[in-house]
Each structure stands twice: as structure tokens, then as C-alpha cells.
Steps between C-alpha positions, in 0.01 A plus 500: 500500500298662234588444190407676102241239478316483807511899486185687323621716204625857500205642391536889670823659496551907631810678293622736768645799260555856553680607858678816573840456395701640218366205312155549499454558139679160436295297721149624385631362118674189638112424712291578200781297261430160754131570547428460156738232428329275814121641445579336133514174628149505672608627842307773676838786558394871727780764508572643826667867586690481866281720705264481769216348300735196444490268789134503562441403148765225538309366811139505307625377175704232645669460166754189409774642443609848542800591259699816626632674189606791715859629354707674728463606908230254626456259270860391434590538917291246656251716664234426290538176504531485901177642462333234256652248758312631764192467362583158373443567133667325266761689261724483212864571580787475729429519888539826720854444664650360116345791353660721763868384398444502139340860506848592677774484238785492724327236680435301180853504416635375783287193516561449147887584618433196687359278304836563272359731223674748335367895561724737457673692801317790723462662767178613681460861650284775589411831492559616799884356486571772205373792733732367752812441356472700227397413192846545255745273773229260449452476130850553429501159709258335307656543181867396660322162597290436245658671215284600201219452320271493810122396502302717805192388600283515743479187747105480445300572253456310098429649177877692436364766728780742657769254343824664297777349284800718625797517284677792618575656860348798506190375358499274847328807706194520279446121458480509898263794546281289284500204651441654830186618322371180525629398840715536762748249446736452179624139345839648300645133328736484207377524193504163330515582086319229296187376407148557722314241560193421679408131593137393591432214760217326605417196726376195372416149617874415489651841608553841386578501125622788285358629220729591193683790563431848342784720406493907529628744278444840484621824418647651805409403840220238573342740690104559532411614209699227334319248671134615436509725217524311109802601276788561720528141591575182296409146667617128400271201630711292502835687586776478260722308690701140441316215656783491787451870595118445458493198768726706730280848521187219514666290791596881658176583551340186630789482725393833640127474477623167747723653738287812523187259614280648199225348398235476201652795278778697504792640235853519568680822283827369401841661317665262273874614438729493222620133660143387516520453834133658672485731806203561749352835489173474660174300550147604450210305723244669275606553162330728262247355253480776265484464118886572506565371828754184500328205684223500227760504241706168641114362568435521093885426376433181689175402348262581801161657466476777717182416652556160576838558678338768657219247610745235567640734764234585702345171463856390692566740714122463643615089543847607630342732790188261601779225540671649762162629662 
């Protein structure tokens, strides 16, 4: 078995940053953001665009470790990574098929359903169900079940994008049209009021460990231009919870990151309510490394240079994949 020290150093890692989705914009910043963090520890970093160029430089560089930092369709859904896979590269991040469940946030929720989290209640359904029922019986049934607030989302896709806080009935209509916007199936769960947070995991030699959380609040929705844009939102590394509530939104998420088969990285976002008790949400395989993105926020609230965690990731997710080789 190979092992960190009989392996030769991560010397040549590709940032794979850019893609086609909604998220584009995102990913470019999160790539540069990790670039410079790992080129700052002496290793040689290229960033990558998904296009046609791609895999032919990936089979003449022969690089490391390639680290997909692809937000949204394609980098979050396992195909990518299936890709990587077949040309035996080694990568940073959770395999194809995990990636595949976790991208799916119905899926996600039922395995963390399983594993006996808390998420609040939903139900899963598509477009093309509205056009054929009709779309009033059907909301009208929504709300009966689920009662209000609601949270409307699409079942794929990161970054707040097509996602409404629904208070009211009539404002139900909208909230769908754009969600559908963004896909073709709709995740309506009960909205859960309390505190956002968003807890950061990653594997080391004894298991996946989280990083302290970060806690969200903003003025409005947490929506996209919350996230990414300075001044709307206000962040607290480490969250202002009680040690109890912190070790149960930390033990959430590894508990997740576990039953969802994730590896290296990932961050679980989290609602704390007004009992302190934590509830599943949804789970991101490649979290955003932005300047105000959270997984470099828990990385500094816990001490950790950015560059050597970054470092210490490829350097084991290189060991973890020649392992099994």
C-alpha cells in the first residue's frame, strides 16, 4: 500500500475553474482564491476552463493532482469526476456516484433521513406535474401540507440561485416560476426559522473533522448577492452558539459528510432553531473559496493557514487515491 512517505510530493496541481453553469463567475474566483493560496507554498498550480482544450492538456501535463473547483452542473454531479477517473488522474473531492447524491437535494435528505438527522419536511416535484394538474389544486396542496413559511428551491444547483423564502400564498406562484428557471424540478420544505449556519469538514488521518462553524446573517434572504457581494451580509467565525449547540451542528455535519460517503472537503448548511436543536439543509462537495465564501472562514476561525490546509489536502487526497490504485 502506498503510503504519504513512500509517495513523491505534490509538486503540480491543475485548479479546474470556470464551466458553464449559473456559477461560473463563482468558480473562476474560488480557482484563482486556491491557486494562489497553494502556488504560495512552493507548488507549481495551472487554471483550467472546461472545454475541449482540457483533456489533452491533462494527458500532456500529467499533473498531481487535479482540483475541480467547478460550482454547479458538472462539477458538483459527478461527471467530471467520472471523467478524471477515467483517465486515472488523481483528484481532490468526493467520488462520482457520492457526488451524484449530494448534488441531488432530495436525495441528500433522505440518506441523511436515514442516518437519523433532522431536515425539515418536503416534497419533490416537477414541472411538468403543474401543467398537468393544474397549478392552483396543487399549490393550494402544498401549503395545506406544509403550512407556511415555505423555502422553494431548486433540487440542483448552489449559490441561493432560483431559491425564495415564501411567507404568504399568493406569493407561492412566483417563487415557483423562478425556481423552474433554474430547473425542472422544485424542492418546496418548511421553512425552519432560526439561525444559518454553515459547517466545514475535512478528512484527516483520524476521520473527517469539522471546522468551527460560521453563522449567517443578513438582511433579507441569503440569496446570491448576499453570498458574494460585501455589506449585505454579516459572518461569525466562530458561530455564536453555546458549546452544546456548537458540538451538535459540528457532529451534524460530520455525520452527513459520513453517511453521504464524502470525502476530502465538503460543508454541510445547517438551521439552528429557537431549541438549538440543528436541521440538514444541504451539502456542498465543492464549496466556494471566495474571499467571503464560508469554508475559508471556518479554515482561519480555527487557526489554519490557508495554504497549508490547502496543501495538506491535495497532498492526501493524491495518497488516498494511489492507495487504492
Amino acid at each position: 500500500m502506498t503510503t504519504s512517505a513512500d509517495r513523491r510530493p505534490v509538486e503540480r496541481v491543475v485548479v479546474l475553474a470556470g464551466g458553464l453553469s449559473h456559477e461560473r463567475d463563482v468558480s473562476l474566483r474560488s480557482g484563482r482564491r486556491v491557486a494562489d493560496a497553494l502556488r504560495g507554498t512552493g507548488i507549481e498550480v495551472s487554471i483550467r476552463d472546461v472545454d475541449a482544450s482540457l483533456l489533452p492538456f491533462l494527458a500532456q501535463e500529467k499533473p498531481d493532482v487535479v482540483w475541480p473547483l467547478l460550482h454547479g452542473a458538472s462539477g458538483e454531479d459527478g461527471s467530471v469526476r467520472d471523467v478524471l477517473e477515467l483517465l486515472s488522474l488523481d483528484y481532490v473531492g468526493t467520488g462520482p456516484r457520492a457526488s451524484r447524491a449530494a448534488w441531488n437535494k432530495p436525495i441528500a435528505k433522505n440518506v441523511v433521513l436515514g442516518a437519523g438527522l433532522s431536515t425539515p419536511d418536503y416534497v419533490t416535484l416537477p414541472q411538468s406535474l403543474f401543467r398537468e394538474l393544474g397549478a392552483r389544486p396543487v399549490l393550494d396542496a402544498i401549503v395545506g401540507r406544509l403550512g407556511l413559511p415555505l423555502v422553494v428551491k431548486p433540487t440542483r444547483g448552489g449559490s441561493a440561485l432560483g431559491v425564495t423564502l415564501v411567507h404568504r400564498a399568493e406569493d407561492l406562484p412566483r417563487a415557483m416560476v423562478d425556481c423552474f428557471s433554474y430547473g425542472d424540478i422544485a424542492l418546496i420544505e418548511r421553512a425552519v426559522e432560526g439561525t444559518e449556519i454553515a459547517v466545514s469538514v475535512v478528512d484527516g488521518p483520524e476521520g473527517p473533522e469539522a471546522l468551527p462553524a460560521v453563522e449567517i446573517v443578513t438582511d433579507g434572504t441569503y440569496d446570491y448577492d448576499a453570498r458574494y457581494n460585501p455589506g449585505r451580509t454579516s459572518y461569525y467565525a466562530p458561530a455564536r452558539l453555546s458549546p452544546e449547540v456548537a458540538s451538535r451542528v459540528s457532529d451534524m455535519a460530520v455525520r452527513a459528510h459520513v453517511a453521504l460517503g464524502l470525502r476530502d472537503l465538503s460543508r454541510s448548511d445547517l438551521i439552528v432553531d429557537a431549541e438549538g436543536i440543528p436541521h440538514f439543509l444541504e451539502v456542498n462537495v465543492a464549496p466556494g473559496m471566495t474571499e467571503t465564501s464560508l469554508f475559508p472562514q471556518a479554515a482561519q476561525a480555527a487557526g489554519r493557514d490557508l495554504g497549508e490546509l490547502y496543501r495538506t489536502i491535495v497532498t492526501q487526497s493524491a495518497v488516498r487515491q494511489s492507495a487504492t490504485r
